[in-house]
C-alpha positions in Angstrom: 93.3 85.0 130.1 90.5 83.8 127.6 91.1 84.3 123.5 88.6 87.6 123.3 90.8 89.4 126.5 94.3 88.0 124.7 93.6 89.5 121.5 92.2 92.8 122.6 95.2 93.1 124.8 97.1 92.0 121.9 95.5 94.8 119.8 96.4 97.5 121.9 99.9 96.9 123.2 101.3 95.5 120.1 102.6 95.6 116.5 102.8 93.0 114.2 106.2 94.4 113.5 106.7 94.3 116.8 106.2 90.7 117.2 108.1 89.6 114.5 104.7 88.6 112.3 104.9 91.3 110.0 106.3 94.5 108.6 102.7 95.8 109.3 102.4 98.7 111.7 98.8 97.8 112.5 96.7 94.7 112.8 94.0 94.3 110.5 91.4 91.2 110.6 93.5 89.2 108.0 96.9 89.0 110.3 95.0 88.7 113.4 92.9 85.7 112.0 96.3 84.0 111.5 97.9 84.6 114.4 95.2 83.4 116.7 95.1 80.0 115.0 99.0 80.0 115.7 98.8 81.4 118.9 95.6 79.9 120.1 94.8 77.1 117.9 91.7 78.6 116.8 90.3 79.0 114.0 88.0 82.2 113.0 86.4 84.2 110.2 87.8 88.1 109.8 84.1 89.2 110.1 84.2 87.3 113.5 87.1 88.3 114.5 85.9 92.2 113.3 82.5 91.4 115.6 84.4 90.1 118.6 86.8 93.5 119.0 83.7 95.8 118.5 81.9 93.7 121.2 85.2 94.7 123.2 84.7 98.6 122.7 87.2 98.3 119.8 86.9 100.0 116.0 88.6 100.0 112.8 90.9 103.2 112.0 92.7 103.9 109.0 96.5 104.6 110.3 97.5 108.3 109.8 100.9 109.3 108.9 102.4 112.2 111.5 105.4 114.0 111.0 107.0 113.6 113.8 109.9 116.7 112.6 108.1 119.1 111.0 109.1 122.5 111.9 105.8 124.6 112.4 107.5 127.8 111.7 108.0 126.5 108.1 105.0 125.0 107.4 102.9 128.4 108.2 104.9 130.1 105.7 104.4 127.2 103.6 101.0 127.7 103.8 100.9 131.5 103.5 102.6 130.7 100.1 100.4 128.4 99.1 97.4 130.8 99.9 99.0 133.5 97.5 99.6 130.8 94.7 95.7 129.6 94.6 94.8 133.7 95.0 96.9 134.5 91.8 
């Protein structure tokens, strides 16, 4: 597997949590630049390493937070109220 394939591989099947690297839920250009030169023993810029994954069909995204309980029940009503609070 050549560097480019490892890392997008890397990038979409892992975590740097995950891995033990960081606490970080999602790889951004400063961990990846230091795990390839662990990993791979090579060294590269972020803006390289940011060029490289989109030449691999990949993009930058801001993580969004879910939650993963939310009862929609309550949080239509919660919303009705807060319609009547910003009517009044």
């Amino acid at each position: 597997m050549t560097v480019e394939l490892g890392i997008k591989h890397l990038v979409l099947t892992t975590t740097p949590a995950e891995l033990g690297w960081d606490v970080a839920s999602a790889w951004n250009t400063k961990l990846l630049q230091s795990y390839v030169a662990k990993q791979f023993g090579v060294s590269i810029s972020r803006e390289a390493l940011r060029k490289l994954l989109h030449r691999k069909g990949l993009s930058w995204t801001r993580p969004t937070y879910t939650l993963a309980k939310g009862n929609p029940d309550e949080q239509k009503q919660f919303e009705k109220q807060m319609d009547l609070i910003k009517k009044t």
